[in-house]
KOLGU-912491 format. One record per residue (C-alpha): y, z, x negated; residue number from 1; chain; residue in three letters. Coordinates in steps of 0.001 Angstrom, whole numbers, plus 500000, padded with zeros to 6 digits. Layout:
% KOLGU-912491
<c2 Y	c3 Z	c1 X	tilum NUM	kolti A	marse ala> $
...
This chain:
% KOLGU-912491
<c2 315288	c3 071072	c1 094348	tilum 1	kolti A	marse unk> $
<c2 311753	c3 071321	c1 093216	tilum 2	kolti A	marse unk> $
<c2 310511	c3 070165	c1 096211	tilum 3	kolti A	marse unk> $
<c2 307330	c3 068801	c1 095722	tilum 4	kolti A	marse unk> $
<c2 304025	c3 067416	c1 097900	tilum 5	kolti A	marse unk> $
<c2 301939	c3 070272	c1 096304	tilum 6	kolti A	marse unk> $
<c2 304282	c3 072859	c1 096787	tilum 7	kolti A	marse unk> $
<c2 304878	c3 071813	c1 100330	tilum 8	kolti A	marse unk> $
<c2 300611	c3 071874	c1 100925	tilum 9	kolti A	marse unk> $
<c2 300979	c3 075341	c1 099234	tilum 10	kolti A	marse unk> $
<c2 303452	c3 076995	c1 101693	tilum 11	kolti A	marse unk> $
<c2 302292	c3 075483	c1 104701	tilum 12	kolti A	marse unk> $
<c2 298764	c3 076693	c1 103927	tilum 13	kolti A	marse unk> $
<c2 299969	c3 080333	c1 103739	tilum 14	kolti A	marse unk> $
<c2 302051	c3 079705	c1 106281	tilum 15	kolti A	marse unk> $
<c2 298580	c3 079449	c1 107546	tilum 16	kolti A	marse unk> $
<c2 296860	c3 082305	c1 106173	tilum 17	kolti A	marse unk> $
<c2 299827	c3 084554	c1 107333	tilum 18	kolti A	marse unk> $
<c2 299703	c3 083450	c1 111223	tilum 19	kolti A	marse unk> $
<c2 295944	c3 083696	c1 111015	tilum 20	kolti A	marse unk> $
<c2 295861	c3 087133	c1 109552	tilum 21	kolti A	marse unk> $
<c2 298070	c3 088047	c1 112734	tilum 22	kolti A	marse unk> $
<c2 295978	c3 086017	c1 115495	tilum 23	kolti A	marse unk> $
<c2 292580	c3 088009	c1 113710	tilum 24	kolti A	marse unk> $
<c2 294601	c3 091081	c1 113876	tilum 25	kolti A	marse unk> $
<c2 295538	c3 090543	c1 117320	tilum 26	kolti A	marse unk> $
<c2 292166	c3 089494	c1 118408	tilum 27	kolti A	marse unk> $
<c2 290695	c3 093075	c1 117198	tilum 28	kolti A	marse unk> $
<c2 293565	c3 095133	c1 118386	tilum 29	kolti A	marse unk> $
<c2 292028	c3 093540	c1 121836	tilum 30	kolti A	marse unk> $
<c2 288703	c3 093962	c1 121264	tilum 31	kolti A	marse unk> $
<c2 288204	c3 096603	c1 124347	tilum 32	kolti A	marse unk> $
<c2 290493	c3 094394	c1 126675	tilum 33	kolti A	marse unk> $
<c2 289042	c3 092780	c1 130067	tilum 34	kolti A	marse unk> $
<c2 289031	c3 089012	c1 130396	tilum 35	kolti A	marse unk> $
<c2 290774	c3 089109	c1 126704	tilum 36	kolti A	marse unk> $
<c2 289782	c3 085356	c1 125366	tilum 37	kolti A	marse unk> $
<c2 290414	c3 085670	c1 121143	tilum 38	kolti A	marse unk> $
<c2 292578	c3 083089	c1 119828	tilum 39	kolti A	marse unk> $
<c2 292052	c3 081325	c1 116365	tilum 40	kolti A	marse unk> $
<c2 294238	c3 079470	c1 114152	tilum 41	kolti A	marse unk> $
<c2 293411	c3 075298	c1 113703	tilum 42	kolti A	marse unk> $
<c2 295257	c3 073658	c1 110305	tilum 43	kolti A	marse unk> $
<c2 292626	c3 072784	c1 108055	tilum 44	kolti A	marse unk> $
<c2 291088	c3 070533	c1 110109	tilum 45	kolti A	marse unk> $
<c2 294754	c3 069016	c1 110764	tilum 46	kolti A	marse unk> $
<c2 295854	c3 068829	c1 107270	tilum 47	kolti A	marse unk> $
<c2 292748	c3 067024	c1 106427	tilum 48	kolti A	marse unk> $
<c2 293538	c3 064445	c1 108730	tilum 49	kolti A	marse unk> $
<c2 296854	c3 064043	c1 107670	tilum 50	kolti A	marse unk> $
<c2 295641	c3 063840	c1 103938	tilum 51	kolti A	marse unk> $
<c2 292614	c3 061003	c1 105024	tilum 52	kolti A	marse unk> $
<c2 295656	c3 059537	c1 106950	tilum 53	kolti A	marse unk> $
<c2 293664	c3 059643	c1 110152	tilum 54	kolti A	marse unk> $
<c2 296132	c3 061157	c1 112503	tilum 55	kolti A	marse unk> $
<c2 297801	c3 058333	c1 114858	tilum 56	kolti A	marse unk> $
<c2 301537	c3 058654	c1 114648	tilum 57	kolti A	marse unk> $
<c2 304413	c3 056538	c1 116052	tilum 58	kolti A	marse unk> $
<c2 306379	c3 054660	c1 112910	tilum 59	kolti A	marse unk> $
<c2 309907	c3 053171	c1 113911	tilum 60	kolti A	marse unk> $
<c2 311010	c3 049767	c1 113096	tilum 61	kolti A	marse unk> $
<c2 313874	c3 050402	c1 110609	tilum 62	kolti A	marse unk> $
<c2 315966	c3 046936	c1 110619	tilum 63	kolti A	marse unk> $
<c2 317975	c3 048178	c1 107779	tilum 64	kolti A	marse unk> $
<c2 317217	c3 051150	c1 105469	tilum 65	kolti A	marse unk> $
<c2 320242	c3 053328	c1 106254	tilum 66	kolti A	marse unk> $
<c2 318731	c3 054044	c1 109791	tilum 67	kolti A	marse unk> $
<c2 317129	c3 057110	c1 109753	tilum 68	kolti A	marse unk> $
<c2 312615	c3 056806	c1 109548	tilum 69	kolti A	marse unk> $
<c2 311064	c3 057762	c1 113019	tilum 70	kolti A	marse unk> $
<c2 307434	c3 059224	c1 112358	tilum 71	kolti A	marse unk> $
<c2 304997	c3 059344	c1 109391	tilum 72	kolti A	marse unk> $
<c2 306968	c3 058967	c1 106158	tilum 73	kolti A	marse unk> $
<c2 305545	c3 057663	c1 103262	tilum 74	kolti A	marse unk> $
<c2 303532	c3 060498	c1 101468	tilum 75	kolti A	marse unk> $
<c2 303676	c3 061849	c1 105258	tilum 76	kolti A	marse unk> $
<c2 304140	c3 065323	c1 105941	tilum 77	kolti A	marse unk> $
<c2 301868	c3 068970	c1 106050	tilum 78	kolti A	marse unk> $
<c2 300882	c3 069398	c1 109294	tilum 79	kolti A	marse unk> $
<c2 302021	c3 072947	c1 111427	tilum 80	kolti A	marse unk> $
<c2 298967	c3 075261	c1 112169	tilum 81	kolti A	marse unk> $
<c2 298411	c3 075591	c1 115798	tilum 82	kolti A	marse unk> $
<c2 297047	c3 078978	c1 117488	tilum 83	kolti A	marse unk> $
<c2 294266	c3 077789	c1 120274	tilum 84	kolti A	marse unk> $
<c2 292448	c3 079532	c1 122650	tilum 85	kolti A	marse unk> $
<c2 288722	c3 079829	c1 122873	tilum 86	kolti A	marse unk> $
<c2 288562	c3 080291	c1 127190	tilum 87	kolti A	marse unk> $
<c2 284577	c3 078878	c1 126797	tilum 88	kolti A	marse unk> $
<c2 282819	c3 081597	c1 126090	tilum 89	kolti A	marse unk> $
<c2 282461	c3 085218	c1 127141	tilum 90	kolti A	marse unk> $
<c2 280815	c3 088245	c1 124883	tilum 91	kolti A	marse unk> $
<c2 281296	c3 091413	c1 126102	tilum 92	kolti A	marse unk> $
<c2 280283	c3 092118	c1 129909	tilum 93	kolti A	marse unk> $
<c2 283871	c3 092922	c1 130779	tilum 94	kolti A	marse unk> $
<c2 284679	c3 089197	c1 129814	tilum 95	kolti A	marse unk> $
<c2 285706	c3 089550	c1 126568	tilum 96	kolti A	marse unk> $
<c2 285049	c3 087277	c1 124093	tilum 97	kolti A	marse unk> $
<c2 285657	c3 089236	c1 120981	tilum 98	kolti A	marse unk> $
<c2 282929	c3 089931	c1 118249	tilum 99	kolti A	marse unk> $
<c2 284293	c3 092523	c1 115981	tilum 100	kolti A	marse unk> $
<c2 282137	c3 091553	c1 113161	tilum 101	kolti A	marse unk> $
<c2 283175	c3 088212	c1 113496	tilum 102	kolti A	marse unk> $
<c2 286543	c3 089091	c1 113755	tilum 103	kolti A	marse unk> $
<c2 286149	c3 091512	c1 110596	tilum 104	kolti A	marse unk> $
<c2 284592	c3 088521	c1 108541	tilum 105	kolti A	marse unk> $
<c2 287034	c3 086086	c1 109204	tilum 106	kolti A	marse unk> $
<c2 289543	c3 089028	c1 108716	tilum 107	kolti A	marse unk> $
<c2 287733	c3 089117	c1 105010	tilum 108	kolti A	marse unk> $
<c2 287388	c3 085223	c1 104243	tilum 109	kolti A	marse unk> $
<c2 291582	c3 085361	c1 105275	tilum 110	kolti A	marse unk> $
<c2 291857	c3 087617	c1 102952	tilum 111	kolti A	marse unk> $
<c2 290542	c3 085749	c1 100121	tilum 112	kolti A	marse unk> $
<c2 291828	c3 082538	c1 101043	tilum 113	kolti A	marse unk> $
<c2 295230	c3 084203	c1 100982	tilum 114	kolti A	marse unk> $
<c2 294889	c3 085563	c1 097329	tilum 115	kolti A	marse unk> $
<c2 293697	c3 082112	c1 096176	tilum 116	kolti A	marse unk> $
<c2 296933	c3 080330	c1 097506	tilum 117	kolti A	marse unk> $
<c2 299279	c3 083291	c1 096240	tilum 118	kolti A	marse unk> $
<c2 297518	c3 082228	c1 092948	tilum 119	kolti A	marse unk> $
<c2 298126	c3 078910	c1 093041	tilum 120	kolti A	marse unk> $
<c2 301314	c3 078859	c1 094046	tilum 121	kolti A	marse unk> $
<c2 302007	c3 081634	c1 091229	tilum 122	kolti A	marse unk> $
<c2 300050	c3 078466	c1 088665	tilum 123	kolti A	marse unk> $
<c2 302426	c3 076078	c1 090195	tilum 124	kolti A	marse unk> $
<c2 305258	c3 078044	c1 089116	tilum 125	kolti A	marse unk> $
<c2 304063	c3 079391	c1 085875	tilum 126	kolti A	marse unk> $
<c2 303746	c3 075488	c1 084938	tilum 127	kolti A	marse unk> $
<c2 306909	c3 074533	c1 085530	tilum 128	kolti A	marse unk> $
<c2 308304	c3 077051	c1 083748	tilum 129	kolti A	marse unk> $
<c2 306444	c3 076050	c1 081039	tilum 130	kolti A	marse unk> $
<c2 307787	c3 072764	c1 081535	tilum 131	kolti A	marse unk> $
<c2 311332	c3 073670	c1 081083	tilum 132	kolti A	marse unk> $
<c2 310612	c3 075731	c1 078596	tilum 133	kolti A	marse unk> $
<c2 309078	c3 073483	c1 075711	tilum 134	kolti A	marse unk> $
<c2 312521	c3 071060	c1 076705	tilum 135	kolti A	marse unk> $
């Protein structure tokens, strides 16, 4: 219903922030753990290529427009974050490769990034409202 590109950015970024608050907290809950490898969350760099329309994608030769589109729509869509695994390095002597004060300040910037999407989405809102109200 009020479906919009913006709106669709908006939840798929704290989609986002919400999986990588639980991969951070999951990385220092195993902090002390041998051969733990931390995991990280990857979308910005995705939805950026998605917005620069650099991200290869099959498109479907539609011979009439009832069939249904196969691939990249027009206006395309918000990519899905993806959790990945950093196996390359080790930190701890135990081969661990979690830094707790990176984990802490990436825990922080999360944080923030969070609060600045809950208050754009809430700006979003507040706009349309105002929309429909002055109708």
């Amino acid at each position: 219903m009020f479906e919009t590109r913006a709106l669709s950015l908006l939840e798929r970024s704290l989609d986002a922030a919400a999986l990588r608050q639980k991969v951070i907290a999951n990385n220092i809950a195993n902090v002390d753990t041998p051969n733990y490898k931390r995991s990280d969350v990857r979308f910005e760099e995705l939805l950026r290529q998605e917005l620069d329309g650099k991200r290869k994608s099959i498109v479907g030769y539609r011979t009439d427009p009832r069939h249904i589109p196969i691939g990249r729509r027009p206006g395309g869509t918000v990519s899905l974050p993806q959790v990945v695994t950093d196996n390359s390095t080790t930190f701890n002597h135990n081969g661990n490769n979690v830094d707790i004060e990176y984990e802490m300040a990436l825990l922080a910037q999360n944080q923030l990034r969070y609060n600045l999407l809950i208050d754009r989405t809430n700006g979003y809102f507040k706009n349309l409202r105002t929309a429909i109200d002055r109708r």
